[in-house]
Steps between C-alpha positions, in 0.01 A plus 500: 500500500392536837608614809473198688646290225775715429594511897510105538647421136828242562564506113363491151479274216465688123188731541392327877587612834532160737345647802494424881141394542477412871763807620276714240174332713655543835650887447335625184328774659811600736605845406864579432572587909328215597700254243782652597379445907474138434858467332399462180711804345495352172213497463406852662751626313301371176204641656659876518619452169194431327250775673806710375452760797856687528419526904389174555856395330653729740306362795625162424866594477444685847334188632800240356740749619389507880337123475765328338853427343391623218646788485405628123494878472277507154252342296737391227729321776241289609361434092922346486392346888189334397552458138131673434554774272177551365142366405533318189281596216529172338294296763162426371398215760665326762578121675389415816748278706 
């Protein structure tokens, strides 16, 4: 899967991520900072999840900390947050909405 669809997936359906196609046109290349700049902390926090970069992760936290009321002191908080706890394996093609 890639990083783009992974960051703007809204669900799945069997082996198929349904994915955000016109967020995923408008911020695909956005990197987790930036997503996270624009208010989309779902999605950055998708984004720092999936280059799986420990400091970036950290980064993010800092940046929701002083940013935001999210106020999430690790990655696994914001997995329960979220409800993104990892890249599926499964996913072999996805739906564009």
């Amino acid at each position: 899967m890639q990083r783009e669809d992974f960051v703007f997936t809204i669900g799945y359906q069997g082996n198929a991520a349904v994915v955000d196609t016109k967020s995923k046109r408008k911020y695909g290349k956005l990197s987790t900072q930036d997503l996270a700049r624009e208010g989309l902390f779902r999605q950055a926090f998708c984004s720092a999840l999936y280059s799986g970069d420990q400091s970036e992760m950290e980064e993010l936290i800092a940046y929701f900390r002083d940013h935001s009321s999210i106020q999430a002191e690790s990655a696994e908080a914001l997995k329960r947050l979220f409800g993104v706890h990892e890249i599926p394996d499964y996913v072999n093609k996805t739906i564009s909405v």
